[in-house]
C-alpha positions as a Markdown table, in Angstrom:
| # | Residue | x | y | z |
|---|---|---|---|---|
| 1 | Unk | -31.0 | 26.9 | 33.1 |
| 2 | Unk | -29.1 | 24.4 | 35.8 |
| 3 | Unk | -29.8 | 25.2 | 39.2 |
| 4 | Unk | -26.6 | 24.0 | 41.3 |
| 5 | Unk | -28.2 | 24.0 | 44.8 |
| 6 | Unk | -31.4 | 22.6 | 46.3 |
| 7 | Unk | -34.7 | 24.8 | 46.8 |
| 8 | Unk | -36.4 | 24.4 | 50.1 |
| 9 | Unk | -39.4 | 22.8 | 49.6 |
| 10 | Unk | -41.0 | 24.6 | 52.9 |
| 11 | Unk | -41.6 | 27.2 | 51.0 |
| 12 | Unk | -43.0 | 27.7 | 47.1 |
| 13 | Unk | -43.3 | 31.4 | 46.0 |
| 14 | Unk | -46.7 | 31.8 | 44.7 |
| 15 | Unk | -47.3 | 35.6 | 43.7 |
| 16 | Unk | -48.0 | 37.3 | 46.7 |
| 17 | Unk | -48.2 | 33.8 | 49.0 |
| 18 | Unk | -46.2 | 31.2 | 50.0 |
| 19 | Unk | -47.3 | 27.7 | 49.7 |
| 20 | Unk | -46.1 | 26.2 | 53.2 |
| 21 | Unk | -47.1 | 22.2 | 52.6 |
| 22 | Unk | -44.9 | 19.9 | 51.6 |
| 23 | Unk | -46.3 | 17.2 | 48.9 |
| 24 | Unk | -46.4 | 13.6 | 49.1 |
| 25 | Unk | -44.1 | 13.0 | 46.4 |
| 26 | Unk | -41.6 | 14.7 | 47.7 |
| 27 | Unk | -41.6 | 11.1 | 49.8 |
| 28 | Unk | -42.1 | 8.9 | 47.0 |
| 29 | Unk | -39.9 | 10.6 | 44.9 |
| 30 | Unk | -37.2 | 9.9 | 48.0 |
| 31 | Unk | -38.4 | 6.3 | 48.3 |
| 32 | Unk | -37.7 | 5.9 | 44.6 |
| 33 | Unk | -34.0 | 7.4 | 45.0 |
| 34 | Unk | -33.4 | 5.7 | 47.7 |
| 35 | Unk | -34.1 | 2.5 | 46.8 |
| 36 | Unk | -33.8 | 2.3 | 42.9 |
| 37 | Unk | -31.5 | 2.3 | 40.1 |
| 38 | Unk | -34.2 | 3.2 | 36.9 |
| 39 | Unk | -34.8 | 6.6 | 36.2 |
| 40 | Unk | -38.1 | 8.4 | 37.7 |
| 41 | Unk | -40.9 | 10.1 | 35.4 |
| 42 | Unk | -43.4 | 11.8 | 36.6 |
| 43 | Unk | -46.1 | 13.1 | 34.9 |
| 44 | Unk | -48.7 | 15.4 | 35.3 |
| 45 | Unk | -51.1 | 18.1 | 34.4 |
| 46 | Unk | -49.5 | 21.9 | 33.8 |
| 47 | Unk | -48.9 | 23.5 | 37.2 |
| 48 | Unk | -49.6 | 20.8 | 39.6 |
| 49 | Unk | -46.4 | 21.5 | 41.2 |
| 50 | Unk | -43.7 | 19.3 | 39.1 |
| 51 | Unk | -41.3 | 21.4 | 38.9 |
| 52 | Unk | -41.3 | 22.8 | 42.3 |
| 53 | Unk | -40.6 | 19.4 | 43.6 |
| 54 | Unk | -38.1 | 18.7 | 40.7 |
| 55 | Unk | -36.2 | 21.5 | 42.0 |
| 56 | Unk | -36.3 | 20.7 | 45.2 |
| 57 | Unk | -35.0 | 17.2 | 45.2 |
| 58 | Unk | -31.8 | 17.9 | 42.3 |
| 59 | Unk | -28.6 | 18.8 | 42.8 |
| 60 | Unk | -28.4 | 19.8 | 38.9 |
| 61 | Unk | -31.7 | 20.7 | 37.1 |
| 62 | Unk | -32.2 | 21.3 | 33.6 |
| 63 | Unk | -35.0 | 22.5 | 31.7 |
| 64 | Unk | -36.2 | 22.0 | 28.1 |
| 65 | Unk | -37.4 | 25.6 | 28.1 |
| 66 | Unk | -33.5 | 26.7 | 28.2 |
| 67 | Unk | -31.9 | 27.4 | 24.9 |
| 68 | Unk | -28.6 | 26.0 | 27.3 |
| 69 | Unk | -30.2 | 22.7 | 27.8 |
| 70 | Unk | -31.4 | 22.8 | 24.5 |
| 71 | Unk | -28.3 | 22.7 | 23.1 |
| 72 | Unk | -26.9 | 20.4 | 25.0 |
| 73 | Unk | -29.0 | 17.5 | 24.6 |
| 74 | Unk | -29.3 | 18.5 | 20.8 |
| 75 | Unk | -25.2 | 17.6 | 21.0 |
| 76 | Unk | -24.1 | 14.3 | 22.9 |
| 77 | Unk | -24.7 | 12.6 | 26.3 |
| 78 | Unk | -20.9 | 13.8 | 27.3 |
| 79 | Unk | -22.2 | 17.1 | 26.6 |
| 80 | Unk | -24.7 | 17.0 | 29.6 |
| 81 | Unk | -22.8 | 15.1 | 31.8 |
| 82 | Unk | -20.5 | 17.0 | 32.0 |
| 83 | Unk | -22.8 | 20.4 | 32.4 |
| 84 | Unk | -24.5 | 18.2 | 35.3 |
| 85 | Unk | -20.7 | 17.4 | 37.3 |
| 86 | Unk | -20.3 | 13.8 | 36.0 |
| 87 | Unk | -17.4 | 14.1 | 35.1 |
| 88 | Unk | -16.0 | 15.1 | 38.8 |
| 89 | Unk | -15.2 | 11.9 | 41.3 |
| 90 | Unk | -18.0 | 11.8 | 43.9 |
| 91 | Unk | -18.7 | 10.0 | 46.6 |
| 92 | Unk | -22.7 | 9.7 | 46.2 |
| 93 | Unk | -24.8 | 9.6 | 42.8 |
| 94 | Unk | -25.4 | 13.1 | 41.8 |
| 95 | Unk | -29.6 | 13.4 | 41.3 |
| 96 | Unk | -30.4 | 15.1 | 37.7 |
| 97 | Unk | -33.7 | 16.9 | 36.6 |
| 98 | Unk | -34.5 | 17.0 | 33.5 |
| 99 | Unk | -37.6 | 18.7 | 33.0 |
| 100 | Unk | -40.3 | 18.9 | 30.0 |
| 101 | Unk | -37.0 | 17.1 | 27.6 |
| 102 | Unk | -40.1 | 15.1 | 25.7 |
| 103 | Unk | -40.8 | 18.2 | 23.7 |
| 104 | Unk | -37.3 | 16.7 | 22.0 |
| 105 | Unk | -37.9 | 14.6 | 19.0 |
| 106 | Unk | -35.3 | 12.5 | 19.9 |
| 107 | Unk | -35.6 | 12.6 | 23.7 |
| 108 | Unk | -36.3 | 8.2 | 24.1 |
| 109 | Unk | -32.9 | 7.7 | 22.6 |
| 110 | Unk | -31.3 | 10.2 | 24.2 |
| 111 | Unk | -31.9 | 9.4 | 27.5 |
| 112 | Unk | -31.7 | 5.6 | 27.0 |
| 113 | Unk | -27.9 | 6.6 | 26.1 |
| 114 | Unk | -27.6 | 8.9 | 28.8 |
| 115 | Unk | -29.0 | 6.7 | 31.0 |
| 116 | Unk | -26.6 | 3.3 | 29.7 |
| 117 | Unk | -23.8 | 5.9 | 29.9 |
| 118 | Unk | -23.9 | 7.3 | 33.4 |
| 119 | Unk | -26.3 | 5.1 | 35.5 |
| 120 | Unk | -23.4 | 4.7 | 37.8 |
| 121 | Unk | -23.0 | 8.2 | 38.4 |
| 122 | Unk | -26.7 | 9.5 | 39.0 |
| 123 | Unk | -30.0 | 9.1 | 39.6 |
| 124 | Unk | -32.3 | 10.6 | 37.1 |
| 125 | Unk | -35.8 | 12.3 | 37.8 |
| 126 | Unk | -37.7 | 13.3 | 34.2 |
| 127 | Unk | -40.7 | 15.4 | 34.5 |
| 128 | Unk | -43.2 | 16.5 | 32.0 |
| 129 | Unk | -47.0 | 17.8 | 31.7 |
| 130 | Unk | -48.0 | 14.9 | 28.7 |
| 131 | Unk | -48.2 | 11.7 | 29.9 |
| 132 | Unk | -44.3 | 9.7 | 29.8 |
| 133 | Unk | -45.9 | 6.3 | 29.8 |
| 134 | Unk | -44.2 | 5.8 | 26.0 |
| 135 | Unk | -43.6 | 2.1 | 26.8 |
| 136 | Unk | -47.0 | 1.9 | 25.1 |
| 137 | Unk | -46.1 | 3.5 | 22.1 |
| 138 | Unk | -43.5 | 2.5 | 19.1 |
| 139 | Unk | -40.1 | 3.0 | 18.8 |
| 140 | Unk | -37.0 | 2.8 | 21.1 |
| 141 | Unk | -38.2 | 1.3 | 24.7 |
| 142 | Unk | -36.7 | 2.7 | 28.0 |
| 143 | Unk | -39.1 | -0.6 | 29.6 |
| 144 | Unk | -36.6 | -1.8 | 32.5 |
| 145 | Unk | -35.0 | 2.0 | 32.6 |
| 146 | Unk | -37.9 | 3.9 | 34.4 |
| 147 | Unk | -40.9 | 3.9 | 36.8 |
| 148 | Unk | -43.5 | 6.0 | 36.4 |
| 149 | Unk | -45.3 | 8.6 | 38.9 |
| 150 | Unk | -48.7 | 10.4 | 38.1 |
| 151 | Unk | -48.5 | 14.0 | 40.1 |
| 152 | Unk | -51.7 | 15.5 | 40.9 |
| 153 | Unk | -53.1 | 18.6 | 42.5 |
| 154 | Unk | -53.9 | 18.9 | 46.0 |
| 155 | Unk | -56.8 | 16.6 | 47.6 |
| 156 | Unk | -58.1 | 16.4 | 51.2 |
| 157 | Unk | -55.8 | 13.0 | 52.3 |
| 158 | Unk | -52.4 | 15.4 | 50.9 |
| 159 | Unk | -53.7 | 18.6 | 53.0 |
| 160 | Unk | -53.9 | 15.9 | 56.0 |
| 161 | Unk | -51.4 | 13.6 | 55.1 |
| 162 | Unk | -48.2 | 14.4 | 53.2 |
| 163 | Unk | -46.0 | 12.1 | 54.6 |
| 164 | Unk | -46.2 | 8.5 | 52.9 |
| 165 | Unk | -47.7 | 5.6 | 54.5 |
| 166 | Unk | -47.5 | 2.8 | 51.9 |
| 167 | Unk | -50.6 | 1.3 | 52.6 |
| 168 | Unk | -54.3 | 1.3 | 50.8 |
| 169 | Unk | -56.3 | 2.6 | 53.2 |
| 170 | Unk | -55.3 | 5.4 | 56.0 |
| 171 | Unk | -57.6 | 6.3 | 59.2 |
| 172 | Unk | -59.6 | 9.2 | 58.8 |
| 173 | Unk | -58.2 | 13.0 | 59.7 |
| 174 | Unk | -60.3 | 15.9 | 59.5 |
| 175 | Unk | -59.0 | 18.6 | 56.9 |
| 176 | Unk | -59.6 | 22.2 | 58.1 |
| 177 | Unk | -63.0 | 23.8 | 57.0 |
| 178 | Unk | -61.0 | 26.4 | 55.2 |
| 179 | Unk | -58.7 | 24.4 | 53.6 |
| 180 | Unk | -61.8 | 22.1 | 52.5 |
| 181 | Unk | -63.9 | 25.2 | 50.8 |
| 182 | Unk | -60.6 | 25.8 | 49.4 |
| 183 | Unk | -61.0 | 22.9 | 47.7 |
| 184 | Unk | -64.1 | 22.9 | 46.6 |
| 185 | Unk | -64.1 | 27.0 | 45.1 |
| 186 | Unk | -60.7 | 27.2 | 43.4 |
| 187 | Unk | -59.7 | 23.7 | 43.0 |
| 188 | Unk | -56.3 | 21.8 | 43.9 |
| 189 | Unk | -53.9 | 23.7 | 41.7 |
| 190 | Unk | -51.4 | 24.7 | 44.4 |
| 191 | Unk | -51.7 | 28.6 | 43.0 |
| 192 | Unk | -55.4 | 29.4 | 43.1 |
| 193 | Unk | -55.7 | 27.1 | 46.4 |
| 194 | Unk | -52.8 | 29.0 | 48.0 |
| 195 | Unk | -54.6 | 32.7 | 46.9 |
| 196 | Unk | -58.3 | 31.9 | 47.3 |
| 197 | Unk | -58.8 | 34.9 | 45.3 |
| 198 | Unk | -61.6 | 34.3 | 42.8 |
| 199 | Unk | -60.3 | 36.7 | 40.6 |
| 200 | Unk | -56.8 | 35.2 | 40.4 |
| 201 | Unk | -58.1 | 31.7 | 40.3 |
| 202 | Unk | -60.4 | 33.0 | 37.1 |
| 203 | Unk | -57.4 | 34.7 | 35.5 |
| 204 | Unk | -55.1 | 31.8 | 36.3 |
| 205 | Unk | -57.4 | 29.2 | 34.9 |
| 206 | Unk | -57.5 | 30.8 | 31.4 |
| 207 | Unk | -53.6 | 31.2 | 31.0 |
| 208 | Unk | -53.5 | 27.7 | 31.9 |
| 209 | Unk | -56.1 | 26.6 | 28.8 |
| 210 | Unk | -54.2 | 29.3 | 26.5 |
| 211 | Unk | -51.0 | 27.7 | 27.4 |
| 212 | Unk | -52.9 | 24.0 | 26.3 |
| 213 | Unk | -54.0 | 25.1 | 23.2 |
| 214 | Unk | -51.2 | 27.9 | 22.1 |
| 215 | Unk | -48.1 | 25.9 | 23.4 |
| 216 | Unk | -48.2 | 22.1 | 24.2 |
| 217 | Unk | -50.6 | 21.3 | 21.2 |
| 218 | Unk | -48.4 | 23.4 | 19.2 |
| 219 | Unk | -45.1 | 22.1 | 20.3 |
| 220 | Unk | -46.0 | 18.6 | 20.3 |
| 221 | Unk | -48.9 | 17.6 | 18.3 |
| 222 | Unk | -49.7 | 17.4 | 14.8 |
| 223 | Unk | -53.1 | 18.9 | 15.2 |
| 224 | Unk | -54.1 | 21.5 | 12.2 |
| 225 | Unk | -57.3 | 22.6 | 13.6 |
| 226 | Unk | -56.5 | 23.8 | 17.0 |
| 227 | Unk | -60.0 | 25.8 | 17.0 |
| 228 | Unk | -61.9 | 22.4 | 16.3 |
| 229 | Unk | -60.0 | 20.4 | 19.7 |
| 230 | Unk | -60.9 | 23.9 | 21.3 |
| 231 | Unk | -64.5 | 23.5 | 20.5 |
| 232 | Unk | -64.2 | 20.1 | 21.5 |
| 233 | Unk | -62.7 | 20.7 | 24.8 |
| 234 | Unk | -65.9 | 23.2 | 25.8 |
| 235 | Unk | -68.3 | 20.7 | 24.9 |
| 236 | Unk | -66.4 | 18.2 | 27.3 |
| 237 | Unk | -66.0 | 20.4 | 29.9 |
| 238 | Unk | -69.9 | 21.4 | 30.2 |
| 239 | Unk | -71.1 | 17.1 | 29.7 |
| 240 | Unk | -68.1 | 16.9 | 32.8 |
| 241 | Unk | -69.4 | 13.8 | 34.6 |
| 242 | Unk | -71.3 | 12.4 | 31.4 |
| 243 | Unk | -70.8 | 9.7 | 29.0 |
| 244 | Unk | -69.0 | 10.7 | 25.9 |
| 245 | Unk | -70.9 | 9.8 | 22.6 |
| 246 | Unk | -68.3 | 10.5 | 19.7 |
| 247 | Unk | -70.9 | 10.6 | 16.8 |
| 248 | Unk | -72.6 | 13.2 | 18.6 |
| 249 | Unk | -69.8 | 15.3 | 19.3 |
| 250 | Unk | -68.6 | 14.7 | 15.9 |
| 251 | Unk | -71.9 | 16.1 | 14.2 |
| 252 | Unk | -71.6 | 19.2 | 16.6 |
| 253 | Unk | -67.9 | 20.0 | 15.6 |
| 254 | Unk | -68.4 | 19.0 | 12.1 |
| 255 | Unk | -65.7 | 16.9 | 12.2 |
| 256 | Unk | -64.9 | 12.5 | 11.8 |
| 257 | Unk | -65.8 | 10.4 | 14.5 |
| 258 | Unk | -62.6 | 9.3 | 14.4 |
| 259 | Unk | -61.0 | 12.6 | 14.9 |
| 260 | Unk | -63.1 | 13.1 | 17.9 |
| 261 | Unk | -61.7 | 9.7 | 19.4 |
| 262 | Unk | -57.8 | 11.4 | 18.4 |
| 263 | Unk | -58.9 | 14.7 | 20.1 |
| 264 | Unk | -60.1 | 13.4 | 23.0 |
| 265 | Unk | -56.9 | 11.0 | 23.7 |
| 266 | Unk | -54.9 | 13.9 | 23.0 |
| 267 | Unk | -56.6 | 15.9 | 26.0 |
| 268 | Unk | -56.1 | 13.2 | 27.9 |
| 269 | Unk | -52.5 | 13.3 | 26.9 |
| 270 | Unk | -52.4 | 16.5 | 27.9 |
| 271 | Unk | -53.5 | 15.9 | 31.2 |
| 272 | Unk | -57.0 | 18.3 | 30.9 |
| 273 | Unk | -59.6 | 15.4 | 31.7 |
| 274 | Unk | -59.4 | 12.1 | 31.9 |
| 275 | Unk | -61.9 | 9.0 | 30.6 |
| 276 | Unk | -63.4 | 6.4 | 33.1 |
| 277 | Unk | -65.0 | 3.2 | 31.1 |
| 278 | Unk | -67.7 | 1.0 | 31.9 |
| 279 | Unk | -67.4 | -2.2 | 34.1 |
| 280 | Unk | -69.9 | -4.5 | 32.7 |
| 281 | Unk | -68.9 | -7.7 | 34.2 |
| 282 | Unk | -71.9 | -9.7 | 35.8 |
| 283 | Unk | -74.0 | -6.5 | 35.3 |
| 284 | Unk | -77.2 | -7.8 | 33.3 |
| 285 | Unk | -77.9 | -5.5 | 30.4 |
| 286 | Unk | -74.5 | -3.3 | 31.1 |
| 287 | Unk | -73.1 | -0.5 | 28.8 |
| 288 | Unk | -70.0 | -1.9 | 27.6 |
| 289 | Unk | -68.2 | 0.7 | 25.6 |
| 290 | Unk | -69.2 | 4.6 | 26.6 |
| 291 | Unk | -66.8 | 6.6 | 28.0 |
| 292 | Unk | -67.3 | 9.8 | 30.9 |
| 293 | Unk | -65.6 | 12.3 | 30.6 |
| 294 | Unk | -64.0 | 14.2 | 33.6 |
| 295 | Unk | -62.0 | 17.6 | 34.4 |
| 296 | Unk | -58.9 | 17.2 | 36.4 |
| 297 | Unk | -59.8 | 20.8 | 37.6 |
| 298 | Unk | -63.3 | 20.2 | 38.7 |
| 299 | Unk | -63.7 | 24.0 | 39.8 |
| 300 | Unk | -64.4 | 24.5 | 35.5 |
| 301 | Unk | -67.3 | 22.4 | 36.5 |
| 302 | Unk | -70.2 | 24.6 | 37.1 |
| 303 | Unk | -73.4 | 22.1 | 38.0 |
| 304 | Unk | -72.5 | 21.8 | 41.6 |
| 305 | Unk | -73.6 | 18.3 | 41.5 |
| 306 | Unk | -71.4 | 17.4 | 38.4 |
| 307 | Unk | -68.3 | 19.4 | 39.9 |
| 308 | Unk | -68.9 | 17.3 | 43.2 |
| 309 | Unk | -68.2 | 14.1 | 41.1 |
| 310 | Unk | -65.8 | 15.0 | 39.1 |
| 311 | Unk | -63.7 | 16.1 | 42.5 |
| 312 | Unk | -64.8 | 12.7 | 43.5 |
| 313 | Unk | -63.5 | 10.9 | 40.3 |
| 314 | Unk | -60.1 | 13.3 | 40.6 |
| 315 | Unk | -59.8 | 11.9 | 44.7 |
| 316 | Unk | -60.2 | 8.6 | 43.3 |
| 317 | Unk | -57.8 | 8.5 | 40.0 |
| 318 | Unk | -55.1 | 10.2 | 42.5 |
| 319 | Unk | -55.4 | 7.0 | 44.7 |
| 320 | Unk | -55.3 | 4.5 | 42.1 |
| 321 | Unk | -52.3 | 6.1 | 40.4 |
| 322 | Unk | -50.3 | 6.0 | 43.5 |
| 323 | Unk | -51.5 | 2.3 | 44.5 |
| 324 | Unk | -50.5 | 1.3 | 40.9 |
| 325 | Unk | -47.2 | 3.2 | 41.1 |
| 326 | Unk | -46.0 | 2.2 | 44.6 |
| 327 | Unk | -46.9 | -1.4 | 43.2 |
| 328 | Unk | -49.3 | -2.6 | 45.9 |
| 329 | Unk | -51.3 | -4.0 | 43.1 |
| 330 | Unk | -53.0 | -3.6 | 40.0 |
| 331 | Unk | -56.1 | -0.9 | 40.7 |
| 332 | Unk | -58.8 | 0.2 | 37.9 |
| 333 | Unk | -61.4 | 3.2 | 38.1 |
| 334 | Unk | -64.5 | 2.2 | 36.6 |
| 335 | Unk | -68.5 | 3.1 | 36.3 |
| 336 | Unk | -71.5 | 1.1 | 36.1 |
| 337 | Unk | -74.5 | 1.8 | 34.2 |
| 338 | Unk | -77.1 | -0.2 | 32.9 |
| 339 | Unk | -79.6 | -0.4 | 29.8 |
| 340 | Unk | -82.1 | 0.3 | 32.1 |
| 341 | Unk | -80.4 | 3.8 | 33.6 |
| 342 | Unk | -79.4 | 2.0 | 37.0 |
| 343 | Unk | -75.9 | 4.0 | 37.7 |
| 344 | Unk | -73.2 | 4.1 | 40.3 |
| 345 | Unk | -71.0 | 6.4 | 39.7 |
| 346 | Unk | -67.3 | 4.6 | 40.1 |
| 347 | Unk | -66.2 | 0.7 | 41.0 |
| 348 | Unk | -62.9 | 0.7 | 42.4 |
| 349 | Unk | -60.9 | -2.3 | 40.8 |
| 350 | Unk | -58.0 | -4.5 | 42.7 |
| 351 | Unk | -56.1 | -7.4 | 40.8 |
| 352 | Unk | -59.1 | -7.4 | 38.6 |
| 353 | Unk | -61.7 | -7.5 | 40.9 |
| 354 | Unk | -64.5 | -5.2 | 42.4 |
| 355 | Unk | -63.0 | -3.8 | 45.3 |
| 356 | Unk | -65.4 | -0.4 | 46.7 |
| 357 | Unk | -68.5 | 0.8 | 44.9 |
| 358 | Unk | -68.5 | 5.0 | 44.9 |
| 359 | Unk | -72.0 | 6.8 | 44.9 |
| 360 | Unk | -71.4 | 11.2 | 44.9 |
| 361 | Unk | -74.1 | 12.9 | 46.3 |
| 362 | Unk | -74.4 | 16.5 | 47.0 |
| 363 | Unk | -76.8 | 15.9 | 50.5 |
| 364 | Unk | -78.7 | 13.1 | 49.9 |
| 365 | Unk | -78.2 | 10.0 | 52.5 |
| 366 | Unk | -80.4 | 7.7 | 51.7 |
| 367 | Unk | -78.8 | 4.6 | 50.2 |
| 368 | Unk | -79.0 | 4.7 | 46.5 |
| 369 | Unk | -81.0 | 1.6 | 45.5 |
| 370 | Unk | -78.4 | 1.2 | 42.5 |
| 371 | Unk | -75.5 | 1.2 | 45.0 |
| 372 | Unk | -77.0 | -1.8 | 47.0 |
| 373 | Unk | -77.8 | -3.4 | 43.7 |
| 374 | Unk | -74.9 | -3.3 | 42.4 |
| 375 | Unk | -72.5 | -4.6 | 45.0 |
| 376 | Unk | -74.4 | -7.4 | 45.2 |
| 377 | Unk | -74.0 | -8.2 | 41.7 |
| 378 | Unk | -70.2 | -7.3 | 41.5 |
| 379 | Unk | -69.5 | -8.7 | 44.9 |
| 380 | Unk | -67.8 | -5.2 | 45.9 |
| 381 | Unk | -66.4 | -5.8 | 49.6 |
| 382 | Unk | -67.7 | -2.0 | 49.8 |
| 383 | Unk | -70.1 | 0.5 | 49.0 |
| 384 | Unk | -70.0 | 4.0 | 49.8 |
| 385 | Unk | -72.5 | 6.7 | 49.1 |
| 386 | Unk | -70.2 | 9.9 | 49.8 |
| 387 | Unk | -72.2 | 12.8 | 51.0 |
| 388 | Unk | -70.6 | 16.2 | 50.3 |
| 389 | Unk | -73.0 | 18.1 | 53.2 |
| 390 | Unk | -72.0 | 15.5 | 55.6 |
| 391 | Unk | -69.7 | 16.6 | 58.3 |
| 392 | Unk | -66.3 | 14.5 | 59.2 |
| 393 | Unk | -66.5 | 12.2 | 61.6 |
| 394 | Unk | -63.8 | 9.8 | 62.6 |
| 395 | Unk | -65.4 | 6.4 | 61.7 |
| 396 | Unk | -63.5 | 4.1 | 59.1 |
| 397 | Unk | -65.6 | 4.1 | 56.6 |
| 398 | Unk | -63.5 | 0.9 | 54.9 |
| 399 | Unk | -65.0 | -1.1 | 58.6 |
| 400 | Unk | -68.3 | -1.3 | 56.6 |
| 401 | Unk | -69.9 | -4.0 | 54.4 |
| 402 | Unk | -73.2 | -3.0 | 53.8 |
| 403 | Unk | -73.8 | 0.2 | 51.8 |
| 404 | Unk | -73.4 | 3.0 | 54.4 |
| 405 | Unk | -73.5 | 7.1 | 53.5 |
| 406 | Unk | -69.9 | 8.5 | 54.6 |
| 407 | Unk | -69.0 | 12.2 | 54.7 |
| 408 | Unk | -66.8 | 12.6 | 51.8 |
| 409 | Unk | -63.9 | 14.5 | 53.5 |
| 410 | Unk | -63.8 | 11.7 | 55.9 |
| 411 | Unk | -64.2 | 9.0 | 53.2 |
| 412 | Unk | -61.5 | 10.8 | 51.0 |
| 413 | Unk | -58.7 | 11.9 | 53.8 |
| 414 | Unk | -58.6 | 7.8 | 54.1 |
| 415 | Unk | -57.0 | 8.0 | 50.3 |
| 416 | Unk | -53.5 | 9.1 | 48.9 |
């Protein structure tokens, strides 16, 4: 399929609905085409709104999913070019989708040659719902061709802030008290937050996993026992906001330990959770090596506590990923724990360094003894113990040095 015009991004048809809000990366995405030569990727999880935006911003788009555009990039780079008006005198670069092209086997090489060939000519956004960092992985590079871009679902600083402001920190706005139970009961998947109908968002969440497990592990994975990652993926999904011990899961599934470890880095790959590792630096008697686990849909969750911080840990890994990928610095998302159970629940990391200290809580403001323990030990400019029950207020939470409890839509419209 090539789409020759420009959606409007005002409006994105969602079954009965229409999704009125533009998305921050429909700025970023500008920024980048603006200002750059390299190619974009972004990444992100199965209907977080990609394509939408890739749509929107291309004057050609191409899809993967398209026997047409299958066939042409199975052919040469000349081929395409032509398909996407190269080949026509212009007097501005012409901006190219291609969408989902890493279920290609040869899709590095091809674009570094169709990227060599026509960089003149175009700018080139590449989308996909497994992660695109391959600069970490063997073969032919594209290191010096691209920049990367993690897409996420909605979260409370996008509802209240879609424009960019390339800065860390952003004053507080409120969100809207619909728009924040939204949130919070069908997640930040632009589809079930658009049709807060339970039903739908029920109905929507399984085609998503069938689509995971039938299609993308299928297409691009070497994975035999589909059932087994399956099995896997339940078990994750109900220790959401836990550590992850492989040798326990592996007994359970009845499979290696180090399958467990492949499994679980292919979920990630996928974009259905994500790990968070333990800081352990000046923390006396620290885990060192235990994962937790978390949903990037944290309405699966169904503890009310454990879905609260895993929306927390999704607000957070959405803010990291755009400080990392507008380059302001070099951000990590961390936890701390303890031999002797003393938790906080996320360390925010800046050039290396403990930056803000994260504490979820349901109602519960009364400092966590943990919290005020451990910023003195990691020397964390903040701490925050981010109260779900709290109401907004306007105060700047990042004004504070001592632990303080903040109401977490004000703490988390301060975000990206």
């Amino acid at each position: 399929m090539v789409l020759t015009h420009k959606a409007s991004f005002d409006t994105i048809p969602t079954m009965n609905n229409t999704f009125q809000r533009k998305r921050i990366y429909e700025a970023v995405l500008d920024e980048h085409l603006r200002d750059n030569r390299q190619m974009a990727f972004l990444t992100g999880p199965r209907q977080c709104g990609k394509t939408t935006l890739a749509k929107t911003l291309a004057d050609r788009y191409f899809t993967w999913d398209d026997l047409a555009t299958r066939q042409l990039v199975a052919g040469d780079a000349a081929g395409l070019a032509n398909a996407a008006g190269l080949g026509i005198a212009s007097d501005r670069k012409i901006i190219i989708t291609l969408d989902e092209i890493h279920k290609f086997v040869r899709w590095k090489s091809f674009l570094k040659g169709f990227f060599d060939l026509y960089e003149d000519r175009m700018r080139l956004i590449v989308t996909g719902s497994a992660r695109l960092d391959i600069y970490k992985r063997g073969g032919d590079s594209l290191m010096g061709r691209y920049f990367l871009y993690h897409m996420h679902p909605l979260g409370v600083a996008e509802l209240v802030r879609p424009e960019l402001e390339a800065t860390e920190i952003h004053a507080p706005r409120p969100v809207s008290a619909e728009d924040w139970d939204a949130l919070w009961s069908h997640g930040g998947f632009p589809e079930p937050f658009v049709r807060r109908d339970t039903r739908f968002t029920h109905r929507w969440r399984k085609l998503r996993r069938e689509q995971l497990f039938r299609e993308d592990l299928r297409d691009l994975t070497k994975i035999a026992d589909v059932a087994g990652i399956r099995i896997l993926s339940e078990l994750l999904l109900a220790r959401a906001g836990n550590q992850i011990v492989t040798a326990s899961l592996s007994r359970e599934i009845g499979v290696a330990e180090t399958t467990v470890k492949a499994w679980i880095a292919t979920l990630e790959y996928f974009h259905e959770g994500f790990t968070v590792r333990p800081w352990f630096r000046n923390i006396e008697n620290s885990i060192r090596k235990t994962p937790k686990w978390y949903q990037r849909d944290w309405c699966e969750v169904a503890d009310e506590g454990a879905r609260f911080e895993n929306l927390v840990a999704c607000h957070l890994l959405k803010a990291v990923d755009m400080w990392n990928d507008l380059g302001l610095g070099d951000y990590a998302l961390y936890y701390i724990r303890n031999k002797a159970k003393a938790e906080v629940d996320f360390l925010v990391t800046k050039n290396g360094a403990p930056w803000f200290l994260v504490e979820a809580k349901i109602a519960d403001t009364k400092i966590s003894t943990a919290l005020a323990a451990m910023q003195k030990a990691t020397g964390a400019a903040h701490a925050f113990q981010i109260v779900r029950d709290l109401p907004y207020a306007g105060a700047d939470a990042f004004s504070y040095r001592e632990p303080i409890a903040v109401s977490a839509q004000s703490f988390l419209s301060q975000l990206f």
